[in-house]
N, C-alpha and C positions, 0 to 999 in steps of 0.2 A: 518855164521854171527851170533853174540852173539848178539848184539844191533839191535832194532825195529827201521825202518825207521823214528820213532818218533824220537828217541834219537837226530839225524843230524839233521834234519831237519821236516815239517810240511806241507810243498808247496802242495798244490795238486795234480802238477804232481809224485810228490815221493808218497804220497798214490795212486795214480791211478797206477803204477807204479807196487806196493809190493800187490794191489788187483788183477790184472793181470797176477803176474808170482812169486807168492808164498810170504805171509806174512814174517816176519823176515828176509828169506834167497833167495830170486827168486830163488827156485830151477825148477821153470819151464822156467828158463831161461838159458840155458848150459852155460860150462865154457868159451868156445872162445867168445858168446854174451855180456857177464859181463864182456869181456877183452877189447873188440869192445867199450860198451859202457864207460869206464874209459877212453882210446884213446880217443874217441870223445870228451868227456868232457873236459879232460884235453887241445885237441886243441880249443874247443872250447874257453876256457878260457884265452891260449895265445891268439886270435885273440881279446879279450875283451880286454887281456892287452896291447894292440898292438893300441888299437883306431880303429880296424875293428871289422864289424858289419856282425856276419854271423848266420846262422842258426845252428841247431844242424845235419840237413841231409846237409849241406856244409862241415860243422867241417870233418863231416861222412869220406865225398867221399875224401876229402884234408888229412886226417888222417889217411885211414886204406887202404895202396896199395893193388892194384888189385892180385898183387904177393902174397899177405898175405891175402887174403879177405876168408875167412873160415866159415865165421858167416850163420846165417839160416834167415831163414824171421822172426823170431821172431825179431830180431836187428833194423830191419826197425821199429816196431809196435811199441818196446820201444824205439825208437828215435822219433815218432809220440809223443806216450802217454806225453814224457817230452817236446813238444815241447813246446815254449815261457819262459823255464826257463830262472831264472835269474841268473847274476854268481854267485850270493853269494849261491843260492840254489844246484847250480853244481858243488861248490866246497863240498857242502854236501851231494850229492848225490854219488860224488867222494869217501868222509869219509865211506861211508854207505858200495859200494859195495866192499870196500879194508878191511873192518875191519876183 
Protein backbone atom coordinates (compact mmCIF):
# COMPACT_ATOMS: atom_id res chain seq x y z
CA UNK A 1 0.00 0.00 0.00
CA UNK A 2 1.56 3.50 -1.21
CA UNK A 3 -1.13 5.73 0.63
CA UNK A 4 -1.41 6.13 4.85
CA UNK A 5 -4.80 5.29 6.04
CA UNK A 6 -4.99 9.10 6.48
CA UNK A 7 -5.17 9.65 2.82
CA UNK A 8 -8.92 7.63 2.69
CA UNK A 9 -9.90 8.27 5.44
CA UNK A 10 -9.58 9.71 9.34
CA UNK A 11 -12.34 7.41 11.31
CA UNK A 12 -10.95 6.05 14.38
CA UNK A 13 -11.64 2.91 13.62
CA UNK A 14 -9.14 2.92 10.38
CA UNK A 15 -6.45 4.35 12.85
CA UNK A 16 -7.07 1.84 15.36
CA UNK A 17 -7.07 -0.40 12.71
CA UNK A 18 -3.20 0.56 10.80
CA UNK A 19 -2.04 0.82 14.91
CA UNK A 20 -2.91 -2.83 15.31
CA UNK A 21 -1.78 -4.65 12.16
CA UNK A 22 1.09 -2.39 10.60
CA UNK A 23 1.04 1.46 9.78
CA UNK A 24 0.75 2.19 5.96
CA UNK A 25 0.37 -1.43 4.92
CA UNK A 26 -1.36 -4.03 7.76
CA UNK A 27 1.37 -6.19 7.07
CA UNK A 28 0.52 -8.03 10.22
CA UNK A 29 -2.51 -8.69 8.85
CA UNK A 30 -2.12 -11.65 5.92
CA UNK A 31 -3.23 -11.59 2.54
CA UNK A 32 -6.64 -13.88 2.79
CA UNK A 33 -7.44 -11.34 6.13
CA UNK A 34 -7.26 -8.14 3.91
CA UNK A 35 -9.32 -10.28 1.27
CA UNK A 36 -11.84 -11.31 4.04
CA UNK A 37 -12.02 -7.71 5.27
CA UNK A 38 -12.78 -6.01 1.65
CA UNK A 39 -15.62 -9.01 1.11
CA UNK A 40 -17.08 -7.86 4.38
CA UNK A 41 -17.04 -4.36 3.60
CA UNK A 42 -18.20 -4.41 0.38
CA UNK A 43 -21.34 -6.68 1.77
CA UNK A 44 -21.63 -4.74 4.28
CA UNK A 45 -22.21 -1.85 2.05
CA UNK A 46 -24.71 -3.53 -0.31
CA UNK A 47 -26.86 -4.35 2.89
CA UNK A 48 -26.55 -0.38 3.57
CA UNK A 49 -27.58 0.10 0.07
CA UNK A 50 -30.41 -2.29 0.26
CA UNK A 51 -32.02 -0.31 3.56
CA UNK A 52 -30.76 -3.24 5.82
CA UNK A 53 -29.10 -2.73 8.81
CA UNK A 54 -26.34 -5.15 9.82
CA UNK A 55 -23.20 -5.34 11.56
CA UNK A 56 -19.76 -5.77 10.20
CA UNK A 57 -19.52 -9.60 12.09
CA UNK A 58 -23.12 -10.28 9.95
CA UNK A 59 -21.71 -8.77 6.75
CA UNK A 60 -18.73 -11.38 7.88
CA UNK A 61 -20.68 -14.68 8.35
CA UNK A 62 -23.41 -13.68 5.07
CA UNK A 63 -20.19 -12.78 2.90
CA UNK A 64 -17.32 -15.01 3.32
CA UNK A 65 -18.74 -18.98 2.89
CA UNK A 66 -17.63 -21.55 5.20
CA UNK A 67 -16.36 -23.40 1.78
CA UNK A 68 -13.91 -20.37 1.53
CA UNK A 69 -13.29 -19.31 5.12
CA UNK A 70 -9.30 -19.41 5.17
CA UNK A 71 -8.90 -16.36 7.29
CA UNK A 72 -7.11 -16.41 10.92
CA UNK A 73 -8.25 -14.83 14.20
CA UNK A 74 -6.80 -11.89 13.23
CA UNK A 75 -10.04 -11.16 10.82
CA UNK A 76 -12.30 -11.41 13.81
CA UNK A 77 -10.07 -8.60 15.79
CA UNK A 78 -10.15 -6.33 12.80
CA UNK A 79 -13.79 -6.78 12.17
CA UNK A 80 -14.04 -5.96 16.15
CA UNK A 81 -11.56 -2.93 15.97
CA UNK A 82 -13.91 -1.30 12.72
CA UNK A 83 -16.72 -2.07 14.36
CA UNK A 84 -19.61 0.92 14.29
CA UNK A 85 -18.29 2.10 11.04
CA UNK A 86 -19.99 4.15 8.77
CA UNK A 87 -20.52 3.48 5.17
CA UNK A 88 -18.98 6.24 3.93
CA UNK A 89 -15.86 5.26 6.23
CA UNK A 90 -16.00 1.47 4.56
CA UNK A 91 -16.12 2.55 1.40
CA UNK A 92 -12.59 4.10 2.48
CA UNK A 93 -11.49 1.72 4.23
CA UNK A 94 -12.31 -0.43 1.04
CA UNK A 95 -10.08 2.50 -1.07
CA UNK A 96 -7.26 1.87 1.65
CA UNK A 97 -6.88 -1.80 1.56
CA UNK A 98 -7.22 -2.32 -2.48
CA UNK A 99 -4.82 0.59 -3.35
Amino acid sequence: MTHPIGYFTNCEQGQNLVKRFGDHDLNDLCQIDQTALVVTLGGFMMAQLAGVTVSLEEAAEACIPTAYDYTTDEVQEAIGILDGLNPDDAVSIIQFLVQ
